[in-house]
C-alpha positions in Angstrom: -2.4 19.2 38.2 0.5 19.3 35.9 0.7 20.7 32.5 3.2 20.0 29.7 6.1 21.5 29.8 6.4 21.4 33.7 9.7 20.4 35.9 9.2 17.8 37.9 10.7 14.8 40.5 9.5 11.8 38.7 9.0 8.2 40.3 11.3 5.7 38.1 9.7 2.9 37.5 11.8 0.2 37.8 13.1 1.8 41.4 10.4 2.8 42.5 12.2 4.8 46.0 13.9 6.9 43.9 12.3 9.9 42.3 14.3 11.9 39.3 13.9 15.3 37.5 12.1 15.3 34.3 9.6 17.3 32.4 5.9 16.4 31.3 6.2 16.2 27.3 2.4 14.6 27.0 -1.0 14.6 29.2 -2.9 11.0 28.1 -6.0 11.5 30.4 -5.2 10.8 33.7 -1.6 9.7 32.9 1.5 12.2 32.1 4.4 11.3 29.7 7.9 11.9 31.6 10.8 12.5 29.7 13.7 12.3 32.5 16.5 14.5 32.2 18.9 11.6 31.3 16.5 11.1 28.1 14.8 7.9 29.6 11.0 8.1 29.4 8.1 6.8 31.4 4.4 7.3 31.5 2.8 7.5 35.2 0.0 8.5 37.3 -0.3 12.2 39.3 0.5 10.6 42.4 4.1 9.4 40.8 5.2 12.9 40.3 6.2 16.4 42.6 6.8 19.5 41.4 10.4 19.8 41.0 11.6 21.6 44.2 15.6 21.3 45.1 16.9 23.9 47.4 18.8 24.8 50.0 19.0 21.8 53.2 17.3 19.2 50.4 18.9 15.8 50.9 19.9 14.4 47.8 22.0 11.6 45.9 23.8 13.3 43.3 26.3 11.9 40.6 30.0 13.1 40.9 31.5 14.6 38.6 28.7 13.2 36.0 30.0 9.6 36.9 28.1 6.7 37.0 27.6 6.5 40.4 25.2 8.6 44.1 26.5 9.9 46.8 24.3 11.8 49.3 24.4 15.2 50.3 22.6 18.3 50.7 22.0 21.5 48.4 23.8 24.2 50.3 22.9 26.7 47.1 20.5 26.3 44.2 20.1 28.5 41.7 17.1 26.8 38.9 18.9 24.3 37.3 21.9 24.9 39.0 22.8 23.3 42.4 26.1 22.9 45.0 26.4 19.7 47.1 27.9 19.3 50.1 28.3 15.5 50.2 28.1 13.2 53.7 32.0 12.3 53.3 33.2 16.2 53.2 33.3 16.5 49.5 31.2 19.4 47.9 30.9 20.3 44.1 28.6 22.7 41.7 26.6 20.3 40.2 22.9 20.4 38.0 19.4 19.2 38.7 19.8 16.3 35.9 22.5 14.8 38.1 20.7 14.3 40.8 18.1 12.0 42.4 15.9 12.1 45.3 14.8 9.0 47.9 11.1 8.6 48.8 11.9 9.1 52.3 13.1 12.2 51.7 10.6 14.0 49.9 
């Protein structure tokens, strides 16, 4: 069970393969009001949401440099919020949770 306040990978709606950090800002019964960490919201059932777990050997899709677009990788350090990716094509950067994104197949 999740209570507000708590970090978690959230299901986006819209794409639903992709999971994204966020934090619970409201319980409604048996649903949980997300706040994602790029200030887009969603309201979802338990089973939409993980508790937010990114460390080292995670694969992820991560935003370079802040832009607009993923790349994949994987965490080779995390620190709480803080994260470094070594990306698939050699590249590697320090990075944060909120620029990240996780695929269902790889939860």
């Amino acid at each position: 069970m999740f209570n507000v306040g708590d970090r978690v990978l959230a299901m986006w709606p819209v794409e639903m393969e992709w999971w994204y950090p966020g934090t619970v800002v409201a319980i409604d019964g048996d649903f949980f009001d997300i706040c994602y960490d790029d200030g887009q919201r969603a309201r979802l059932a338990e089973v939409q949401l993980r508790q937010l777990s990114i460390g080292v050997g995670n694969k992820v899709y991560c935003q370079w440099k802040g832009g607009d677009q993923y790349y994949p990788g994987k965490v080779t350090r995390a620190t709480k919020e803080a994260v470094h990716v070594q990306y698939d094509d050699g590249d590697a950067e320090d990075s944060i949770v909120g620029m990240i994104r996780v695929h269902q197949d790889d939860l």
